[in-house]
C-alpha positions, 0 to 999 in steps of 0.5 A: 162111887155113885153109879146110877141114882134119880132125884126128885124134890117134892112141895117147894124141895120140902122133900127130897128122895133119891134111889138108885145105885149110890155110896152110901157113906157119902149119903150118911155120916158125911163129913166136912173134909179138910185135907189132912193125910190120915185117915183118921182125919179125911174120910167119911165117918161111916165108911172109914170106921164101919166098913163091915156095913157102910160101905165107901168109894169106890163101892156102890149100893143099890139104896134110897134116901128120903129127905125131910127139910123140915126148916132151911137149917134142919132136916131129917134123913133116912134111908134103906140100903141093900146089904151084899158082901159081894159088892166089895169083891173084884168079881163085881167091879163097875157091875149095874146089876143086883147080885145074889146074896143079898141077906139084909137091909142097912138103914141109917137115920140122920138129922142134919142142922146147918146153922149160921151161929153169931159168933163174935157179932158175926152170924157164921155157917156151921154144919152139925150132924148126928145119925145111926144105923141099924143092920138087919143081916140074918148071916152069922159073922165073927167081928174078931175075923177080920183081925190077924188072928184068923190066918193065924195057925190054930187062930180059929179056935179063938175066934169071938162067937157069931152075931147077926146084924149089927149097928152104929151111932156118929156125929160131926160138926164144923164150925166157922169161929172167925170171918175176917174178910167180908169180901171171902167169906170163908176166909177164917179159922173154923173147929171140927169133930167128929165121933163113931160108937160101932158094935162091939161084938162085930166090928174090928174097930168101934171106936173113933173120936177127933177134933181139930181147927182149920184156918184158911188165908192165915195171911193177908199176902197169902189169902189161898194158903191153909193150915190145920191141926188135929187130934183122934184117938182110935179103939179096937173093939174088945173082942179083937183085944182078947183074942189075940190075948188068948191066943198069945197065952197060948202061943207065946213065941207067935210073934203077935202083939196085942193091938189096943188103941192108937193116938194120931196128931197131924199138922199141915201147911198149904201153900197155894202156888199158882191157881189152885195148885199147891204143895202141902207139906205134912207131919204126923206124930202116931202113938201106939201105931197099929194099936199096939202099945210096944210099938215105937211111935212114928213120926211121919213127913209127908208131901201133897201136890193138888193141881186143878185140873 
């Protein structure tokens, strides 16, 4: 993730700017995680669904990120990042230098409000955050390669045409709505969501939204339990989506399906067993699974052990 960086807060921390080698997901469009499985529910914003350009761990970028903290609730970001295909190769693994190839800049603007919100007579944190980004790659690309109709026989000839650049806007918020234990002051039920709008012309998927609630110490005898419940809704860009229509009217015994948008649910329940350790049993319920709307829909059972170490 983050290899390489130096930090310097400037007037009282009323700037800060960092540079060096850093993950730039986790530098923009961050996201307030809760342990759910699906992806849809526990990564970044940025680097799960816009991963033609803002990359995620365990990839690094050389970049900067400048920091305005204009109050102790508001700030305002921006930042200038490298952009390098070979950086997610095998060949560059762990590697510090700068490689060849670099044929443009990301950069991500982003406003950050972290206010303490009276909420039942109680003033409670919250984290909300809205930001975009803009890619000023001068090599062409086709969004629609990256979909399985490119290593079809003859699915080049369906491909979308080539752009350069490309650009997203996001937003999350977590919200704690209840705060029972003054003595915990996390303990309590808290909301969450969270939005990505990509270029449709190049990204696979360009679209994503979910919400959900979170409580944690649901128990007075289990105060380190937690339990959550979400909902998300993920599109594929329209360009993938007519291709493989087009390609299908024109193979129609390929096998291929036609891959449109997916509906995932999920439910945990967290059981702290001894300091820190817990089991979390897990159930999701995926809808359209893959985006493909003849697809059966999955119910999945899943099992987490977290162990501090």
């Amino acid at each position: 993730s983050d290899l390489m960086w130096f930090k310097q807060t400037l007037l009282n921390d009323t700037f800060e700017v960092k540079a060096g080698l850093m993950n730039m997901s986790q530098e923009f469009g961050g996201y307030y995680a809760f342990p759910f499985e699906n992806l849809t529910f526990t990564a970044g914003i940025t680097g799960n669904v816009a991963g033609y350009s803002m990359f995620t761990w365990p990839v690094s970028q050389w970049g900067t990120d400048f920091q305005w903290n204009a109050t102790k609730d508001l700030s305002f970001r921006i930042g200038l990042f490298a952009f390098n295909n070979y950086w997610i190769s095998n060949q560059y693994y762990l590697r510090i230098d700068n490689p060849g190839g670099t044929s443009g800049a990301i950069i991500p603007f982003e406003i950050d409000w972290k206010p303490k919100l009276s909420i039942f007579g109680q003033k409670l944190p919250g984290e909300w955050v809205i930001g975009a980004f803009g890619n000023t790659n001068h090599e062409e690309v086709g969004g629609v390669a990256q979909s399985v109709i490119a290593n079809a026989p003859g699915g080049s000839a369906f491909l979308a045409s080539k752009f350069t650049g490309d650009w997203g806007v996001y937003g999350s918020v977590f919200q704690q709505l209840t705060a029972p234990d003054p003595s915990r002051p996390k303990t309590g039920l808290s909301a969450f969501a969270g939005t990505i709008y990509l270029d449709p012309r190049t990204s696979f998927q360009n679209f994503q939204i979910f919400t959900g609630l979170y409580y944690w110490g649901p128990w007075s005898k289990r105060p380190y339990d937690s339990v959550g419940i979400a909902t998300g809704y993920n599109r594929l860009a329209g360009s993938v989506t007519n291709a493989e229509r087009q390609y299908i009217a024109a193979h129609p015994g390929s096998g291929f399906g036609v891959q449109t948008n997916e509906f995932v649910e999920e439910i945990f329940y967290s059981f702290d067993i001894y300091h820190g350790a817990n089991v979390q049993p897990d159930l999701q319920y995926i809808i359209n699974p893959g985006g493909y709307r003849r697809a059966t829909n999955e119910v999945v059972f899943g099992m987490q052990l977290s162990v501090p170490l």
